[in-house]
N, C-alpha and C positions, 0 to 999 in steps of 0.2 A: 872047943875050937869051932869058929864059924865057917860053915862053909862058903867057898868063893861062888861069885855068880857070873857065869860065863856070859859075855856078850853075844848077841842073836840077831842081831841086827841092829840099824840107827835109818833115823828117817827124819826128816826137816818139815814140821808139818805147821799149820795155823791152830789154835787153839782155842775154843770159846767155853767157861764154863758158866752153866747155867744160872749160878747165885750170883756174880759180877757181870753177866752178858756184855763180858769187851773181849777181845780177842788178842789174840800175842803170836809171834812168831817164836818156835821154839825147835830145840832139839829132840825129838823122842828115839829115847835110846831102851831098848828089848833086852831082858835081860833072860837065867832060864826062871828067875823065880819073882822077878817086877819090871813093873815100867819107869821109866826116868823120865821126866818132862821139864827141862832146862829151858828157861827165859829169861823173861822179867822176873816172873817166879818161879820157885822149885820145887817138883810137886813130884812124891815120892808114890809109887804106887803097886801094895802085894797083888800079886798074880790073884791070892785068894781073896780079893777085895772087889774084882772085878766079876759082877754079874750079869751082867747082859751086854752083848756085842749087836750090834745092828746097822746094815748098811743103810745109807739113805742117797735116793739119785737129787743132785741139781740140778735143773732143766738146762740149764745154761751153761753147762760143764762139761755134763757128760752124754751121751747119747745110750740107751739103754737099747742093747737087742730087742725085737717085735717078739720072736719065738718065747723065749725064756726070761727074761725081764732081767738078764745080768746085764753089769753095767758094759761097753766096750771098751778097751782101752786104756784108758788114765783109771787112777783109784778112784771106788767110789767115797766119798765123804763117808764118816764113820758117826757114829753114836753110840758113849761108854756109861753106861751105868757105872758105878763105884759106889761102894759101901763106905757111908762112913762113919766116923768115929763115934758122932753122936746119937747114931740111929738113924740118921736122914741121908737117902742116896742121894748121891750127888750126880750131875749130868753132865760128861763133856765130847763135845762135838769138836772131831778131826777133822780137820782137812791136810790130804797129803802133798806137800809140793816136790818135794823129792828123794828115794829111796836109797841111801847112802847103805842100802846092807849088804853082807855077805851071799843073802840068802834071795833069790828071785820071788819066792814067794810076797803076797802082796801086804799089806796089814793087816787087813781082816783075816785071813787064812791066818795069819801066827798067833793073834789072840784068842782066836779060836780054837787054840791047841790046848 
């Protein structure tokens, strides 16, 4: 029997992956054990697939604290590493427009869990 995978959150974010560089409006929905990324395409993704999480500031977006160099405010844009199938990680860059979850935490703090 498989087990169920509890929902953690959903988020409406922009999507760009690096081997097709176009972008798509999608659903990313949190799961406890993958990510769901609903669009144009549907792109299934294991929790254990993902290696590297990294925020990145847009000058034009966000305004980053002087002190500590966090972003303030709105999300900062993300950057996911993914493992893939054939050996070659794959890169896709988030951007968050809006936090449809449960949970206040931001996106980066849950994939980083």
């Amino acid at each position: 029997m498989k087990n169920a995978s509890r929902e953690v959150s959903r988020f409406y974010v922009e999507v760009m992956d690096d081997s097709k560089m176009n972008s798509q409006t999608a659903v990313l929905t949190i799961t406890d054990n993958d990510l769901l990324i609903e669009g144009e395409q549907t792109l299934s993704i294991l929790r254990t697939q993902i290696r590297k999480v990294q925020r990145f500031l847009n000058a034009g977006r966000i305004q980053a604290d002087a002190g500590s160099g966090k972003p303030q405010g709105k999300e900062s844009d993300l950057a996911l590493t993914v493992a893939g199938t054939s050996g070659v990680d794959r890169l896709l860059f988030i951007r968050v427009l809006k936090n449809e979850g449960i949970q206040a935490e931001s996106l980066f703090e849950q994939l980083c869990q």
